[in-house]
C-alpha positions in Angstrom: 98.4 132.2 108.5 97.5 128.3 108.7 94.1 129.0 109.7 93.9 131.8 106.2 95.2 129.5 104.1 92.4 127.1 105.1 89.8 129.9 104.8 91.0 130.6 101.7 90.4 126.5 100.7 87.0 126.4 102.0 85.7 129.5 100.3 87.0 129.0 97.0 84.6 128.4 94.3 87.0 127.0 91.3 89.4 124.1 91.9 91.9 126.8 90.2 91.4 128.6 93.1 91.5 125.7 95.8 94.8 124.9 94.1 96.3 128.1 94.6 95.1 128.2 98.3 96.6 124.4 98.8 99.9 125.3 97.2 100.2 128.7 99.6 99.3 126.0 102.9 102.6 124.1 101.5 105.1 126.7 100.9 103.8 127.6 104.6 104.1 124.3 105.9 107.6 124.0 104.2 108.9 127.0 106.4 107.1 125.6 109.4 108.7 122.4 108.9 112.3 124.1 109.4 111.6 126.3 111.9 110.5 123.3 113.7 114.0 121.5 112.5 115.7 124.5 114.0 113.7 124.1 117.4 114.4 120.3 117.3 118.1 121.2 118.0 117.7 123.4 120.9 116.7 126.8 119.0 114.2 128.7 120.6 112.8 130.8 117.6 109.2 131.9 117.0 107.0 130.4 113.7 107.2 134.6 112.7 110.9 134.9 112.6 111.6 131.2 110.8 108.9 132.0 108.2 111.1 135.6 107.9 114.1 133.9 107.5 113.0 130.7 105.4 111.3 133.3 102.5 113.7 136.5 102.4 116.3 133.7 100.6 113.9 130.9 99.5 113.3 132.3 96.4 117.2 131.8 95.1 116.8 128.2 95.3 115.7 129.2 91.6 119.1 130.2 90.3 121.3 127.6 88.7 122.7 125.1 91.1 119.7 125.3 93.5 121.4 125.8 96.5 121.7 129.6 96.8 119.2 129.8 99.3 121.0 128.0 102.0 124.1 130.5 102.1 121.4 133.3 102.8 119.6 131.4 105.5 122.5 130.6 107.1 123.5 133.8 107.2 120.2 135.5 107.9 120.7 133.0 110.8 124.1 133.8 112.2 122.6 137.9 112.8 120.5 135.8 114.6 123.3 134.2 117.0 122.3 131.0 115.4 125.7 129.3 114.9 126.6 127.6 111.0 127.3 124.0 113.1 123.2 124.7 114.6 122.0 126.0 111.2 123.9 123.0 108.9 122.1 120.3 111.7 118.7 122.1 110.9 119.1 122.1 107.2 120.2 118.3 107.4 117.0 117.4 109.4 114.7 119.4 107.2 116.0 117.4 104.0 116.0 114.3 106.0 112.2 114.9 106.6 111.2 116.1 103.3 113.0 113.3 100.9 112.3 110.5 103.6 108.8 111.2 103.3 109.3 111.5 99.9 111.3 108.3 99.6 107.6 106.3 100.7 105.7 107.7 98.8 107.9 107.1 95.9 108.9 103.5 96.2 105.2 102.8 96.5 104.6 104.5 93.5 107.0 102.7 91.8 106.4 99.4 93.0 102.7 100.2 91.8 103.3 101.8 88.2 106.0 99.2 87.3 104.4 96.5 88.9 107.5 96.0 90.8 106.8 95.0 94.5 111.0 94.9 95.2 110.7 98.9 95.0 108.9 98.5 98.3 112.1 98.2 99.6 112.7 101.5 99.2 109.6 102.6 101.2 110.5 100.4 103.8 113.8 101.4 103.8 113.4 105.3 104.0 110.4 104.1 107.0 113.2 102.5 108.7 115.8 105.6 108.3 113.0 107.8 109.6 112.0 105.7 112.6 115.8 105.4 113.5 116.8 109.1 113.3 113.3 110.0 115.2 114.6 107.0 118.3 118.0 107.9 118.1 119.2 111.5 116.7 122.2 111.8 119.0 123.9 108.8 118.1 123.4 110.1 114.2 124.8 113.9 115.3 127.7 111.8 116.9 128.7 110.5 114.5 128.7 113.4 111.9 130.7 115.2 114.6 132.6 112.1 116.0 132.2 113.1 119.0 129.5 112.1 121.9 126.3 114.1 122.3 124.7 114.1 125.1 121.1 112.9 125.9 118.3 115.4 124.9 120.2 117.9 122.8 117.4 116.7 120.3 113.8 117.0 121.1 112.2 114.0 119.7 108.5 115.8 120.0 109.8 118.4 117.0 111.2 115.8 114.8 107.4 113.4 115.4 105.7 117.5 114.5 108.5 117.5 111.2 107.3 113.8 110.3 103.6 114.9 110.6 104.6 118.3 108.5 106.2 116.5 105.3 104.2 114.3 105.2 101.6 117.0 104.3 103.9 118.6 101.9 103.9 115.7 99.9 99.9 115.2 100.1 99.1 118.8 99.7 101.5 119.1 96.7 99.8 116.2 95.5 96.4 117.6 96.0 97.7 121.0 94.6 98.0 119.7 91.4 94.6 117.2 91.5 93.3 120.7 91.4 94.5 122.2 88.9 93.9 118.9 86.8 90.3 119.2 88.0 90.7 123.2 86.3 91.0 121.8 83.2 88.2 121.1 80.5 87.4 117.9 80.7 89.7 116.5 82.6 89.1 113.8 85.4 91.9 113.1 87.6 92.8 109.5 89.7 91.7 109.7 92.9 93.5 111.9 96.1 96.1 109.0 97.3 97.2 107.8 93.6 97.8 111.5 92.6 99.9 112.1 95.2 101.6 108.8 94.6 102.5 109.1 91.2 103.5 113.0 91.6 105.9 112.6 94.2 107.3 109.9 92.0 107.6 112.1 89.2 108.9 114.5 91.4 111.2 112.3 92.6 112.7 111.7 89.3 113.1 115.3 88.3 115.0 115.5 91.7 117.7 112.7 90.8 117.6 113.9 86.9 120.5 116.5 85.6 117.7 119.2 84.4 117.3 122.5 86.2 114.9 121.9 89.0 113.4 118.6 87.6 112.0 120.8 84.7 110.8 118.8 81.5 111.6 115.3 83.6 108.8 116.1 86.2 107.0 116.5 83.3 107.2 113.5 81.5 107.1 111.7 84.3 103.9 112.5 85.5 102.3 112.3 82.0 104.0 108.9 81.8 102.5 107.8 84.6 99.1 109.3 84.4 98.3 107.6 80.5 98.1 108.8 77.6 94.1 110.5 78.0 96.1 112.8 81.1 99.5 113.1 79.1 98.7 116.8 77.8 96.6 117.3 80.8 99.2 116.7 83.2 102.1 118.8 82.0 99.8 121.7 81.7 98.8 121.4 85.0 102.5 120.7 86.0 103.8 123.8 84.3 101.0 126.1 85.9 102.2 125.0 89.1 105.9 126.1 88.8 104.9 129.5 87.5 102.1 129.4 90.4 105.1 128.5 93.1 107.1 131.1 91.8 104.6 134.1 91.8 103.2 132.8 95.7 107.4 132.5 96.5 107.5 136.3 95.0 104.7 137.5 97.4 106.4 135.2 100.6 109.1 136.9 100.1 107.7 140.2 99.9 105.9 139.5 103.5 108.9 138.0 104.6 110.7 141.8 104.1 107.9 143.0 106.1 107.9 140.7 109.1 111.5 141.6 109.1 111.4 145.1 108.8 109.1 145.1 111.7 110.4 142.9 114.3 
């Protein structure tokens, strides 16, 4: 599917359509990422059946209160023999991942837009969280459990593949949008590493805001950030790429049923 997706990239003769492929490679990474969480904490499961599992309840992350998906999963999981203690660990090391990598990118953007260097505290920080979970993941499962884990229920080489994974998310989300920027009519983005910057930034403030998945904040953030000749440019291509997610989430899912009803 990896190797599709970057068929798909190469071939395309629009950035429209590179932008469509790049967003597909994320929402695959994204499952890879927690399949590789899951096999991080001792689960032996096959990049087929997590990608099954991650998409046939993904999609209800879209209902109010964003969370619906995780019930699913976890249950989808326990038919499995996954136990909810095994399933909650991978969920927390799949957010871990995805905001901590986040976290970087986002101090630095801050740090940069508001000319701020303290913010690179933050990057530094969430760097330092990382790097500590990566070294030491029993003594952090030990204490959410208070109680000892022994040495090498966590397999360090998954969580270094998870660190690599997210931090492509956040690039290829990034990049995603670049392209769809690049779509539009006279339009003439920043360059690769500031986009992703300043849109995991705005994405991080749609996170923290009260909005229904960062809608309208992600927005204005981005357009904020971007200046006033990118303003209209940006929330247009920002808006295109939430319906986009949704209608490549639609056809996940569909596949998704399909890998399941075949296994």
């Amino acid at each position: 599917m990896a190797a599709y997706c970057i068929r798909l990239i190469s071939h395309a003769r629009t950035p429209g359509h590179r932008g469509t492929a790049l967003h597909l490679a994320l929402l695959l990474l994204m499952s890879t990422g927690w399949t590789f969480a899951l096999q991080a904490v001792g689960v032996s499961i096959s990049m087929r059946t997590g990608f099954s599992i991650y998409y046939q309840t993904n999609i209800f992350h879209y209902l109010p209160g964003a969370v619906w998906h995780l019930p699913g999963r976890a249950y989808l999981c326990q038919r499995r023999g996954i136990s909810l203690t095994i399933f909650a660990q991978s969920a927390f090391f799949e957010l871990f991942f995805l905001l901590g990598c986040g976290a970087i990118l986002a101090g630095w953007g801050m740090a940069a837009y508001l000319a701020r260097p303290e913010f690179l505290v933050l990057s530094a920080a969430a760097a330092g969280a990382l790097g500590l979970v990566i070294a030491w993941p029993e003594r952090l499962l030990a204490l959410a459990r208070r109680q000892a884990v022994p040495p090498g229920v966590i397999h360090r080489r998954a969580l270094l593949v998870m660190l690599l994974i997210y931090t492509m998310v956040w690039f290829a989300y990034g990049g995603a949008v670049t392209l769809l920027l690049h779509a539009l009519p006279g339009t003439q983005p920043p360059p690769l590493l500031t986009m992703v910057i300043t849109n995991t930034t705005a994405w991080a403030a749609g996170f923290l805001s009260l909005a229904p998945a960062g809608l309208g904040v992600r927005e204005l953030g981005l357009s904020i950030m971007l200046g006033a000749d990118l303003s209209a440019a940006a929330v247009v291509a920002s808006l295109t790429q939430r319906v986009m997610e949704l209608c490549l989430e639609g056809l996940l899912w569909g596949m998704a049923k399909l890998v399941a009803w075949n296994r």
